[in-house]
Backbone as numpy.savetxt, mean C-alpha at the origin, in Angstrom:
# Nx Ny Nz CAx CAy CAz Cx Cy Cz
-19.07 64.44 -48.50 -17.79 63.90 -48.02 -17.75 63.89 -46.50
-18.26 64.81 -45.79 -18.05 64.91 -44.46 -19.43 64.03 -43.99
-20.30 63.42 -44.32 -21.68 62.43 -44.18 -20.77 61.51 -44.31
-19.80 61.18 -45.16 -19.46 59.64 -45.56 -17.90 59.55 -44.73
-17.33 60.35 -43.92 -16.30 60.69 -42.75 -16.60 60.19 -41.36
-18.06 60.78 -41.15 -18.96 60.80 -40.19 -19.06 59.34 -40.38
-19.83 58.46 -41.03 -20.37 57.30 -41.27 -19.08 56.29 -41.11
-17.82 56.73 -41.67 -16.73 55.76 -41.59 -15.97 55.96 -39.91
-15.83 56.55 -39.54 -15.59 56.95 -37.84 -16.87 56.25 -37.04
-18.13 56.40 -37.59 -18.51 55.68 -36.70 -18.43 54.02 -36.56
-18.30 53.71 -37.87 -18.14 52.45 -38.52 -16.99 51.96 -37.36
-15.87 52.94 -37.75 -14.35 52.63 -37.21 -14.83 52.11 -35.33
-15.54 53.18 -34.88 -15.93 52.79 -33.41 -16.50 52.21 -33.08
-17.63 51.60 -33.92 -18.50 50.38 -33.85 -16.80 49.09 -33.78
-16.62 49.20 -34.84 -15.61 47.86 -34.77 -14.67 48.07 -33.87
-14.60 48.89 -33.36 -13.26 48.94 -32.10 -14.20 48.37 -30.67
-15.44 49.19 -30.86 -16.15 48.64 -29.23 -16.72 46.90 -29.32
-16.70 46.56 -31.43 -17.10 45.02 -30.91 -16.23 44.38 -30.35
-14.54 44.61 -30.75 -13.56 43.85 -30.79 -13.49 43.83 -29.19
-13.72 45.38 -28.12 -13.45 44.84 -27.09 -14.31 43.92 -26.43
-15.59 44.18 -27.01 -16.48 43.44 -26.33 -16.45 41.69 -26.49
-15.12 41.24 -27.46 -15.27 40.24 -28.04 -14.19 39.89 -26.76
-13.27 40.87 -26.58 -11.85 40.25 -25.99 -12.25 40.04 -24.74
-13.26 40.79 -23.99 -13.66 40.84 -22.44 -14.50 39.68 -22.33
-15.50 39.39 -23.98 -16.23 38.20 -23.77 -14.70 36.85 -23.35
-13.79 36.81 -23.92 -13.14 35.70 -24.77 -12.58 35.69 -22.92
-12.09 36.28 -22.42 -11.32 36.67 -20.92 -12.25 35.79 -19.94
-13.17 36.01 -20.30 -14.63 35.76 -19.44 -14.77 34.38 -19.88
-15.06 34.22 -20.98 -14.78 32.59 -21.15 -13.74 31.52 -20.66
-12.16 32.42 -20.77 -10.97 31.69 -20.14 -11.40 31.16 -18.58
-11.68 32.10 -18.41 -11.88 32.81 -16.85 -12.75 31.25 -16.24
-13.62 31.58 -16.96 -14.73 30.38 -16.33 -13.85 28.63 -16.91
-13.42 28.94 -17.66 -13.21 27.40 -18.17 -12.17 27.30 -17.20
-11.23 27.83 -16.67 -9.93 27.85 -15.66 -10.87 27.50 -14.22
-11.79 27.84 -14.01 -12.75 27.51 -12.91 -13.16 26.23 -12.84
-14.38 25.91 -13.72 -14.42 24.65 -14.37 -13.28 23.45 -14.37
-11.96 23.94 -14.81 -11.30 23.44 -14.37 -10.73 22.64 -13.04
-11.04 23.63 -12.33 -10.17 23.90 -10.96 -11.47 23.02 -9.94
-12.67 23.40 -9.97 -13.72 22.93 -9.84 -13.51 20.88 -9.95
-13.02 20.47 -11.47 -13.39 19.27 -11.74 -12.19 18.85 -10.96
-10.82 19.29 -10.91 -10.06 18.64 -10.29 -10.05 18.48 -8.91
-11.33 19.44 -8.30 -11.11 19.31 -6.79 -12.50 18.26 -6.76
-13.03 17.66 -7.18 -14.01 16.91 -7.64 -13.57 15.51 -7.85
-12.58 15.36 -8.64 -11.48 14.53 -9.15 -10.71 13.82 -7.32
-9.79 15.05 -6.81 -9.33 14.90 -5.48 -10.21 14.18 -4.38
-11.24 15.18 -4.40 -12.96 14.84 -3.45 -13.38 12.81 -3.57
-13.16 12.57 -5.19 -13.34 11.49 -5.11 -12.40 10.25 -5.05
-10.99 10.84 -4.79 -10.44 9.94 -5.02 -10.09 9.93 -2.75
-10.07 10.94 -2.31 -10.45 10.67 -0.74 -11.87 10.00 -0.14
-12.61 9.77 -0.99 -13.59 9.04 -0.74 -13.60 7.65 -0.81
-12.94 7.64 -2.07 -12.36 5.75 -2.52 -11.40 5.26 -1.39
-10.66 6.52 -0.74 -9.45 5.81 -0.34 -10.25 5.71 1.77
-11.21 6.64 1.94 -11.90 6.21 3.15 -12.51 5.31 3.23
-13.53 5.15 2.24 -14.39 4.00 1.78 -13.33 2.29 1.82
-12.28 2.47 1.33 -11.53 1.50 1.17 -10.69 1.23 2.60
-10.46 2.31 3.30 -9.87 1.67 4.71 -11.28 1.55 5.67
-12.35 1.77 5.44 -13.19 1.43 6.21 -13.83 -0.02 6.08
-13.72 -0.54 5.06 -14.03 -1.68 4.42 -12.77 -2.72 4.74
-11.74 -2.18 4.64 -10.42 -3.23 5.68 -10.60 -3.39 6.68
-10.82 -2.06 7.81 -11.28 -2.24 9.15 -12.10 -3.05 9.43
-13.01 -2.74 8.75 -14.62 -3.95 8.49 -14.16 -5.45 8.76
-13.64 -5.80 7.68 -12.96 -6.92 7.12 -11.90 -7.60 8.32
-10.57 -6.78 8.56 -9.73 -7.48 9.44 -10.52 -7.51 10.58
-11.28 -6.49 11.33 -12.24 -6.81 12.32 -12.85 -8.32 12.13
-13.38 -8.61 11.47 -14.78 -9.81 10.88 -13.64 -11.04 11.07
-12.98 -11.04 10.21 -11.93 -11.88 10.06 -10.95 -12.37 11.43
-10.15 -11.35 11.88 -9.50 -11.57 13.20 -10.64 -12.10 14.14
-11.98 -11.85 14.35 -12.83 -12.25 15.43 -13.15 -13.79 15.09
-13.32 -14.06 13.57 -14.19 -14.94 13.64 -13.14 -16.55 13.60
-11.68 -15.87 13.09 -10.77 -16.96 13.04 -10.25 -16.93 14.62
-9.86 -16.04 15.58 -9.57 -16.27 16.49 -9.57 -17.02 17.50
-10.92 -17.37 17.75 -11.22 -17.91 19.03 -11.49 -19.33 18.15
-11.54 -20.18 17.38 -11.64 -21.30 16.70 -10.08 -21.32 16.91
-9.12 -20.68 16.51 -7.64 -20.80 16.62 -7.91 -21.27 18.00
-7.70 -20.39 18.78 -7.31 -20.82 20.41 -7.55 -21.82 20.63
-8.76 -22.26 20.57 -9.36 -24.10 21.09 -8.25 -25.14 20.13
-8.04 -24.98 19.06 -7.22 -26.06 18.20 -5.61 -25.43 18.67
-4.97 -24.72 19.17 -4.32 -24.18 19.21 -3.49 -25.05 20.78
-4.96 -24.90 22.01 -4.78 -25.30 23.22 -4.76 -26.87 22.93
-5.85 -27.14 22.40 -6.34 -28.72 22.56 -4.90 -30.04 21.38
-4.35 -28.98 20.94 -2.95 -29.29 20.23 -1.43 -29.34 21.01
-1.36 -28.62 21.85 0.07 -28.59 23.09 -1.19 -29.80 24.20
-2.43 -29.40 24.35 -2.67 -30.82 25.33 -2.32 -32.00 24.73
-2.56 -32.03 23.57 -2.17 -34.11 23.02 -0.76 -33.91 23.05
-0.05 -32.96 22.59 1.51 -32.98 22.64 1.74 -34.06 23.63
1.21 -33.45 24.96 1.72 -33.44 26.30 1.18 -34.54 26.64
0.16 -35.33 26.31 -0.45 -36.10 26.29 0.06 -37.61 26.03
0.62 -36.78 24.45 1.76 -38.09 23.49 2.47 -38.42 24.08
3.27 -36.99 24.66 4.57 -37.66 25.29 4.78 -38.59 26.51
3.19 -38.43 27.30 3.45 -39.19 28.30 3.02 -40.86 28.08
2.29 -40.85 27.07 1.84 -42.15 26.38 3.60 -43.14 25.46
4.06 -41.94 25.14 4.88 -42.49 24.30 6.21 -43.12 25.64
6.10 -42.16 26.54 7.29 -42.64 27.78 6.76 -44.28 28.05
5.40 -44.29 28.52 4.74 -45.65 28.70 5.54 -46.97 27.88
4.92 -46.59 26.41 5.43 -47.49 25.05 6.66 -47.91 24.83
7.81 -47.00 25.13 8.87 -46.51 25.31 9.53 -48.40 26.43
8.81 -47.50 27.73 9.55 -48.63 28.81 9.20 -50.28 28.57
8.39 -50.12 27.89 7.79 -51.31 27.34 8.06 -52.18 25.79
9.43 -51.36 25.89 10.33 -52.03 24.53 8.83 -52.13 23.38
8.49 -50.99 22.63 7.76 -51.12 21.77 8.88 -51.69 20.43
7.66 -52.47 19.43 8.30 -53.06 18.43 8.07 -52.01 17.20
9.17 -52.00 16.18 9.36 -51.46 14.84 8.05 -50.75 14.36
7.22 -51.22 14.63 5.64 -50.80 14.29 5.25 -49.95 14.72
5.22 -49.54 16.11 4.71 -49.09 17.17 5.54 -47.91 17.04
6.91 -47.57 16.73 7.66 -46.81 17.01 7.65 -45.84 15.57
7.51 -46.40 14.57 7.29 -46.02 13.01 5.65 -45.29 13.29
4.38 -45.84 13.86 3.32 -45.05 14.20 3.85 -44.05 15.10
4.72 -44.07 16.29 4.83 -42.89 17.22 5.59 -41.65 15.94
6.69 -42.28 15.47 7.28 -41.14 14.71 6.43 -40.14 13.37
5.11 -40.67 13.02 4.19 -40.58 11.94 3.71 -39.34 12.79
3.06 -39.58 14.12 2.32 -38.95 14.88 2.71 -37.77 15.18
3.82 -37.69 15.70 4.94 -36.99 16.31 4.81 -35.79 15.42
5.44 -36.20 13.88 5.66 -35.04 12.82 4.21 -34.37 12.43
2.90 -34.94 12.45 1.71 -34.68 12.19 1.67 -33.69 13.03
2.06 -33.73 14.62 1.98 -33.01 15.82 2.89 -31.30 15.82
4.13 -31.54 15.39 4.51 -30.64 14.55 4.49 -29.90 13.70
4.06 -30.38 12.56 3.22 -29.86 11.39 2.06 -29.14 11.65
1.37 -29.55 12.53 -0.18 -28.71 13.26 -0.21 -27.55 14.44
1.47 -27.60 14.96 1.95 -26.88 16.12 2.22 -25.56 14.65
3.06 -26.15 13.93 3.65 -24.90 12.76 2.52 -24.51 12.16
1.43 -24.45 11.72 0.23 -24.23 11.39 -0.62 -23.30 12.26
-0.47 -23.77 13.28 -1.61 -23.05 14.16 -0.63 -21.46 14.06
0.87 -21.85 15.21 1.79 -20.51 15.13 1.77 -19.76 13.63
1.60 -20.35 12.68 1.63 -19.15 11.15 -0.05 -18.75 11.22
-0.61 -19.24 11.16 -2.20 -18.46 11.46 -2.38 -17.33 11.98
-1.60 -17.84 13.72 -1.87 -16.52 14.86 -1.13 -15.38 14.17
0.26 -15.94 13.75 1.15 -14.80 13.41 0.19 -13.85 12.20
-0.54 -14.70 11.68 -1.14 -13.74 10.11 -2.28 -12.75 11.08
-3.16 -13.75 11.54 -4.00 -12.63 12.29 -3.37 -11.66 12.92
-2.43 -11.66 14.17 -1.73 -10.46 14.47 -0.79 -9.81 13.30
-0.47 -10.18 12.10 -0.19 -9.08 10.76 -1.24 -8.36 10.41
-2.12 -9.26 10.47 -3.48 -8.16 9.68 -3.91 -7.26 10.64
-3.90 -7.33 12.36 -4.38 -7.03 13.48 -3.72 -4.92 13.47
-1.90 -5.64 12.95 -1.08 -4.81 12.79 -0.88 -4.10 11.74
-1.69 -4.95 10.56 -1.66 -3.48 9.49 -2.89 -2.77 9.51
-4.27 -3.21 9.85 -5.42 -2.04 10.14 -4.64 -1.23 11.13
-4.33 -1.57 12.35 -4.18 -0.93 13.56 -5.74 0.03 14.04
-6.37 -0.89 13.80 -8.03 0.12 14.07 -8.19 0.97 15.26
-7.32 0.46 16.32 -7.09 1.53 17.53 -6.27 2.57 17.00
-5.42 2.73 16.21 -4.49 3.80 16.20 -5.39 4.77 14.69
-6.25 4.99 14.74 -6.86 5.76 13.27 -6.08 7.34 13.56
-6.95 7.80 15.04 -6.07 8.67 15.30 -4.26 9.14 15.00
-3.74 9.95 15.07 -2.38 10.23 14.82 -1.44 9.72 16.39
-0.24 9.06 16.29 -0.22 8.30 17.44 1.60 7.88 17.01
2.25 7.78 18.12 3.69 7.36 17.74 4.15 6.05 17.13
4.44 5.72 16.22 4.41 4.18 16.09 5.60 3.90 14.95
6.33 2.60 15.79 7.51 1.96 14.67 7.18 1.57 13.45
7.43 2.39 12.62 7.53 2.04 10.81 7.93 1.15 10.82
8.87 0.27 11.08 9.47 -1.16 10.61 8.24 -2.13 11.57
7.70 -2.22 12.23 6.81 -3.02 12.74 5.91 -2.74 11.51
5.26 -2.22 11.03 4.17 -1.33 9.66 4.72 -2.56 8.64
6.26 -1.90 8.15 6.89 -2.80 7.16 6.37 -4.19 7.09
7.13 -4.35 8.17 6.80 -6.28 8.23 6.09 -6.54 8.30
4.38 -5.96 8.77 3.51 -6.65 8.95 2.66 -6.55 8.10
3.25 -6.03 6.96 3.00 -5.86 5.45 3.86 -6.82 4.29
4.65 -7.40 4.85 5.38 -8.08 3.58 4.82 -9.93 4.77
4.38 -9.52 5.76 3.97 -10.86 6.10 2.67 -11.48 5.18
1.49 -10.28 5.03 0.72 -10.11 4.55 0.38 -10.39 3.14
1.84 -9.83 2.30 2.20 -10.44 0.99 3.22 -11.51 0.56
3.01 -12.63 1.40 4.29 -13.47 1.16 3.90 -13.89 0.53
2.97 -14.52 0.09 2.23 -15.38 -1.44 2.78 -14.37 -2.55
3.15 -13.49 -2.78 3.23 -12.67 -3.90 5.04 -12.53 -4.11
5.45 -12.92 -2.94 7.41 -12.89 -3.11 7.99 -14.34 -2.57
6.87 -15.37 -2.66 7.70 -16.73 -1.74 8.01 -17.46 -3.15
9.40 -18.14 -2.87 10.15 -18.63 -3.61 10.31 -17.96 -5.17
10.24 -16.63 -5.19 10.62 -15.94 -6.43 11.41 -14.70 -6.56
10.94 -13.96 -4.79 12.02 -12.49 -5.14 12.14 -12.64 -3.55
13.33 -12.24 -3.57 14.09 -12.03 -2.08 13.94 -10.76 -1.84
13.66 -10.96 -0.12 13.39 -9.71 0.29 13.95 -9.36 1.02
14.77 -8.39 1.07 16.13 -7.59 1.74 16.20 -6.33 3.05
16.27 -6.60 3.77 16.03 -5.07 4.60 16.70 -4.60 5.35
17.07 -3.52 4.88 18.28 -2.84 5.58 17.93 -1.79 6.14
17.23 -1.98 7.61 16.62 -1.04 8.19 18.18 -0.17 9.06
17.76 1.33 8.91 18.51 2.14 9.69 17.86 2.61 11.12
18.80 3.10 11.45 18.26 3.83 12.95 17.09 5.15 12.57
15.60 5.18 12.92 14.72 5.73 12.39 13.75 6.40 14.06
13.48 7.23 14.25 12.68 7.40 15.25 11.15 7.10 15.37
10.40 6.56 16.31 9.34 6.44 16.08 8.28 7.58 15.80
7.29 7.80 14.57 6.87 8.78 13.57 5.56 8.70 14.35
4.86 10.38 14.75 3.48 10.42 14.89 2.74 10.49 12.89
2.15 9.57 13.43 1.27 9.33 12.21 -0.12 8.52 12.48
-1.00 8.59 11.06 -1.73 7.07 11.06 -1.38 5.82 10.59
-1.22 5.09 11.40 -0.55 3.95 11.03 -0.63 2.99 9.71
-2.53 3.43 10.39 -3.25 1.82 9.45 -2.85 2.60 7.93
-3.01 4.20 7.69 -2.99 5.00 6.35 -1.37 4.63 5.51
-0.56 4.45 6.63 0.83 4.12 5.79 1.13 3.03 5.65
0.61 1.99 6.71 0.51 0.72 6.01 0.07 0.44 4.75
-1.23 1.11 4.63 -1.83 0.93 3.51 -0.63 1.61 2.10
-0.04 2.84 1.90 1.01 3.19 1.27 2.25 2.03 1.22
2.39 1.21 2.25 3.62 0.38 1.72 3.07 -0.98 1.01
1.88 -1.25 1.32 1.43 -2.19 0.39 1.29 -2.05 -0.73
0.46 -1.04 -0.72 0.33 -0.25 -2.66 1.88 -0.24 -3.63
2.98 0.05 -2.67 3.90 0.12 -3.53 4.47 -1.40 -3.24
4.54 -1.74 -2.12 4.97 -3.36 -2.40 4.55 -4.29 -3.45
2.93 -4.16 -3.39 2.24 -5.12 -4.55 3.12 -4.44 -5.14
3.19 -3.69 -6.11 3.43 -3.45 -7.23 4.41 -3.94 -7.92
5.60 -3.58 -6.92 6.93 -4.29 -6.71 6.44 -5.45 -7.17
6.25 -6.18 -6.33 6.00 -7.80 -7.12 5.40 -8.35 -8.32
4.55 -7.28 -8.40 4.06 -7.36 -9.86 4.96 -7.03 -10.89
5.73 -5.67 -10.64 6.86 -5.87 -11.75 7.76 -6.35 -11.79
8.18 -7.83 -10.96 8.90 -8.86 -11.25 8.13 -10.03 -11.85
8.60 -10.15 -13.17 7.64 -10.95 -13.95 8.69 -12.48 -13.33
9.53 -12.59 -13.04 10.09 -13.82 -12.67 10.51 -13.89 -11.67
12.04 -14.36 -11.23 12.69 -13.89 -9.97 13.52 -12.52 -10.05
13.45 -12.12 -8.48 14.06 -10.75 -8.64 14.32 -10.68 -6.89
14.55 -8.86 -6.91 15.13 -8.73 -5.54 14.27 -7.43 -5.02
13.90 -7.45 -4.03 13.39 -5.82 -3.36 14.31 -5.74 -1.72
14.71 -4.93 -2.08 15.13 -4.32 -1.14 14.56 -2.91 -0.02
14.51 -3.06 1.07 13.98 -2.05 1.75 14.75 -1.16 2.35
15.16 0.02 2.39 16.35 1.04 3.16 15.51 1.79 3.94
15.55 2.11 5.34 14.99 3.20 5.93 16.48 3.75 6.40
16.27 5.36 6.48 17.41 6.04 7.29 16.63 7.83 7.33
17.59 8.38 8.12 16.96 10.06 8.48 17.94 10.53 7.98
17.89 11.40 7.60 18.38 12.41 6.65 17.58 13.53 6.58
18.52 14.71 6.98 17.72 16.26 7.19 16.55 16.29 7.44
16.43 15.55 9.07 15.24 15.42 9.74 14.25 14.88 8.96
14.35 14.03 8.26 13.48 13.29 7.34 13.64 12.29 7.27
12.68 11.09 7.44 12.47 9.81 7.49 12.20 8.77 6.07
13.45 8.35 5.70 13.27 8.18 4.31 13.10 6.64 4.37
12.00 6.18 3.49 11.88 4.79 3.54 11.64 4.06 2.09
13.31 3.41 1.34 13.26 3.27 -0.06 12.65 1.86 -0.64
11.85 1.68 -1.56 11.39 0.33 -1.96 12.56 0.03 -2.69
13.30 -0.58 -3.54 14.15 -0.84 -4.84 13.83 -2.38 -5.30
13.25 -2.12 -6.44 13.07 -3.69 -7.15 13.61 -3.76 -8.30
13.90 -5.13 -8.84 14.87 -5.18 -9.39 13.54 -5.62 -10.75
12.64 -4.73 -11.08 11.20 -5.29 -11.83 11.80 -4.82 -12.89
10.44 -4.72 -14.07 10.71 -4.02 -15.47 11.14 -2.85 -15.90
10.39 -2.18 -14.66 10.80 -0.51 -14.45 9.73 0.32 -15.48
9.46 1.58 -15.06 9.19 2.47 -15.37 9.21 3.52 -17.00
8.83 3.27 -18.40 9.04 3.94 -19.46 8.72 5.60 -18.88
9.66 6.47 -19.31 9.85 7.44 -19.07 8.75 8.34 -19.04
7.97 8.12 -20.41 6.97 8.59 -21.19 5.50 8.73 -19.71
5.46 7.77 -19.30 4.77 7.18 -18.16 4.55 7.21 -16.74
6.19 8.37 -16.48 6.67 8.81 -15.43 5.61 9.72 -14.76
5.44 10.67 -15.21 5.15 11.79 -14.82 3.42 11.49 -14.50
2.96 10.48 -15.23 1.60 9.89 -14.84 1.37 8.89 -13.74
2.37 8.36 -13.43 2.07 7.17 -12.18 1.12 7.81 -11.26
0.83 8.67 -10.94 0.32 9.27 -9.36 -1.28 9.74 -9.54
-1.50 9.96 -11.14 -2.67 10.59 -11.48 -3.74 9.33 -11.31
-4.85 9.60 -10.68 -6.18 9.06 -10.71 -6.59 8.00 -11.70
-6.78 6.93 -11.49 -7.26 6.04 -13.06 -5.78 5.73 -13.81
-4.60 6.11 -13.83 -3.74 5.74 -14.78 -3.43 4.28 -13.92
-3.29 3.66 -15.24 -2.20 2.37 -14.51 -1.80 1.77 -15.73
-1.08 0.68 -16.13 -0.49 0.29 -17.21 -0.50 -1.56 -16.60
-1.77 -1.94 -16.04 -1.71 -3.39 -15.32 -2.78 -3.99 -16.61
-3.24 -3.60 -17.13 -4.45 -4.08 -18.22 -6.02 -4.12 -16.98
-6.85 -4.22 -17.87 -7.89 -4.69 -17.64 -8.00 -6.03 -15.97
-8.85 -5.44 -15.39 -9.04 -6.37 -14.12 -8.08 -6.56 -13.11
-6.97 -6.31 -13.71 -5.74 -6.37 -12.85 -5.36 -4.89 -12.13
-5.47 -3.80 -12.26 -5.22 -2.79 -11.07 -6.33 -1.48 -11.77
-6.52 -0.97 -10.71 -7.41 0.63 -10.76 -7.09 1.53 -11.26
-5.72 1.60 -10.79 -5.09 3.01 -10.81 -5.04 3.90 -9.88
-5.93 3.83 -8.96 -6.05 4.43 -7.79 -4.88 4.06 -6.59
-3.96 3.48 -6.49 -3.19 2.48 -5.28 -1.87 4.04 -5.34
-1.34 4.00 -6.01 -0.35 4.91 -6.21 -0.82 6.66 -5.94
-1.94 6.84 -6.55 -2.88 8.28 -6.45 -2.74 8.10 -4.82
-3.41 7.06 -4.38 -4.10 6.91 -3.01 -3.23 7.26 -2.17
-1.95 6.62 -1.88 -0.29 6.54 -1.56 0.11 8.21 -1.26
0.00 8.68 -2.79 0.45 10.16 -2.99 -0.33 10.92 -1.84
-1.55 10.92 -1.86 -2.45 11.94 -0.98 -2.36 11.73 0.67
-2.12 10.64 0.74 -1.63 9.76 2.09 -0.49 10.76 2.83
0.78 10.34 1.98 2.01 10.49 2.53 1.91 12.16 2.21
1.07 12.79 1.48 1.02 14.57 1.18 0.49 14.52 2.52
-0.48 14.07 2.91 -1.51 14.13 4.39 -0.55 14.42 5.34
0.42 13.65 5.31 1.61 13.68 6.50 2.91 14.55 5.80
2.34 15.31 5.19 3.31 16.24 5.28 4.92 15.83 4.39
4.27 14.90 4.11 5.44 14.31 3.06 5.72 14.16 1.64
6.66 13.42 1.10 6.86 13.17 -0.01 6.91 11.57 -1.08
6.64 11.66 -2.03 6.63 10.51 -2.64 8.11 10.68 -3.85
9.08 10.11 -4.01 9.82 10.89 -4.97 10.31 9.16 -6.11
10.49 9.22 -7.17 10.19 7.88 -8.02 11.55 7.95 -9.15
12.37 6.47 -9.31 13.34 6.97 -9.75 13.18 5.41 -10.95
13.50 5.71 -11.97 12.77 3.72 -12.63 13.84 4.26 -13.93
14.06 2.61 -14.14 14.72 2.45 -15.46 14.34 1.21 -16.62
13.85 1.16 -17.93 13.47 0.05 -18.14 14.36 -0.81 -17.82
13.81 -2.21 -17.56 15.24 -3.32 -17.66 15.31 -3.73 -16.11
15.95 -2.59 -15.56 16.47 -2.21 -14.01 15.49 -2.62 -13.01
14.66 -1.50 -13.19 13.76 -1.73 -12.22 13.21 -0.19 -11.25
12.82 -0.01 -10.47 12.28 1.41 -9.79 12.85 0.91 -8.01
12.79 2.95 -7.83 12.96 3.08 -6.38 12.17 3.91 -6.19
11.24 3.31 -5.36 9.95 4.68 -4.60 10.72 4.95 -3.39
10.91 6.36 -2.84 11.34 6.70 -2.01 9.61 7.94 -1.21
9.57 7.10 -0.02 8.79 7.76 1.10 9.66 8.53 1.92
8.94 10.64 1.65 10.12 10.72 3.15 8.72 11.65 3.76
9.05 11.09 5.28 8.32 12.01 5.78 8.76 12.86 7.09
8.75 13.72 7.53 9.27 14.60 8.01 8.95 14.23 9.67
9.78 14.45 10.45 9.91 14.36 12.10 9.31 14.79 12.63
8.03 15.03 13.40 7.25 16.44 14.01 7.73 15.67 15.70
């Protein structure tokens, strides 16, 4: 009896030292998978600041290439266009004193509007190149003082193909101080949420823009009057890869990108959507 006491006590302590050895294993397993974890998401982060350098370096690239190579072809058609103006007009004074007939005057007026039409052409060109000039801002990469509403506009200049003759665009800029920041980085944030905006107006609609300060904070609201936001869906907008655009049509990355941006500066992204209605992204970022 006391052999088979002996034998069950030890039994008993065998199974007490596996169980701990099971629980310290099982701790040890948490342990590492919480790592692993922590590991993939900074991996996850790592790559999604890579997409988003990679991607403003490739704009820089781009509006660089672009602004150089349309520029100076602008200028010559640009100059050699106010010379015939000036040219016309002194030809047409000639024609003019010389009682031109019905013909002559029907060709001057043909000319005239052609001359116009090519004056309005050249001026929307320059203006696009200095939008694009103004949303890289490739001199300002550095952190640097600069008007947000200059940013704005030279971002919805940029997307007028995406709101002309379908959604009105509203802006009710407040009194805002000029923000040390990177410029070209928040430009890039108001586009991401602008496209979008327009994308979730499947027809006509309205966006409205509000900037104002509030508890030393620089708040700058999108409001569209789109499909809006399913609830379910909320809490995912910002994550890496999510998007709800289908196939070929968005990344998922534009909104992620946005988030890490405006966190960079010390700020906030805050998102308010209703189906039907439509969403308000609100940017605030803080005064330094």
């Amino acid at each position: 009896a006391i052999e088979n006491a002996r034998s069950y006590n030890e039994i008993e302590n065998l199974n007490t030292n596996l169980e701990g050895l099971v629980a310290q294993r099982t701790q040890e397993l948490e342990q590492k998978h919480r790592e692993l974890n922590q590991a993939y998401q900074e991996l996850k982060d790592a790559q999604v600041q890579l997409i988003r350098s990679e991607k403003m370096a490739s704009l820089g690239m781009l509006v660089a290439g672009v602004a150089h190579e349309i520029n100076t072809p602008m200028g010559a058609i640009s100059s050699n266009n106010d010379m015939f103006i000036r040219s016309f007009e002194k030809i047409r004074k000639v024609f003019d004193s010389k009682s031109a007939n019905d013909e002559d005057k029907k060709t001057y007026e043909v000319l005239d509007g052609l001359l116009k039409v090519n004056k309005t052409a050249c001026e929307r060109i320059t203006n696009i190149i200095k939008a694009l000039k103004n949303f890289a801002r490739l001199d300002e990469e550095q952190l640097k003082q600069v008007d947000l509403h200059e940013g704005i506009d030279s971002t919805l200049s940029l997307i007028g193909h995406l709101s002309r003759d379908r959604i009105e665009i509203v802006r009710e800029y407040g009194k805002i101080p000029r923000l040390r920041c990177r410029a070209n980085q928040l430009n890039q944030v108001f586009m991401n949420i602008l496209v979008n905006a327009c994308q979730a107006i499947p027809d006509k609609g309205k966006i409205t823009i509000k900037t104002f300060l509030k508890d030393n904070e620089i708040h700058i609201q999108f409001i569209d009057t789109g499909m809006g936001i399913p609830p379910e869906n909320l809490p995912k907008i910002f994550d890496p890869g999510f998007t709800t655009k289908g196939v070929g049509v968005g990344t998922g990355l534009g909104l992620s990108i946005s988030y890490r941006i405006v966190e960079d500066h010390g700020g906030k992204i805050d998102v308010e959507s209703e189906v039907g209605k439509g969403s308000t992204f609100t940017v605030r970022l803080p005064v330094k």
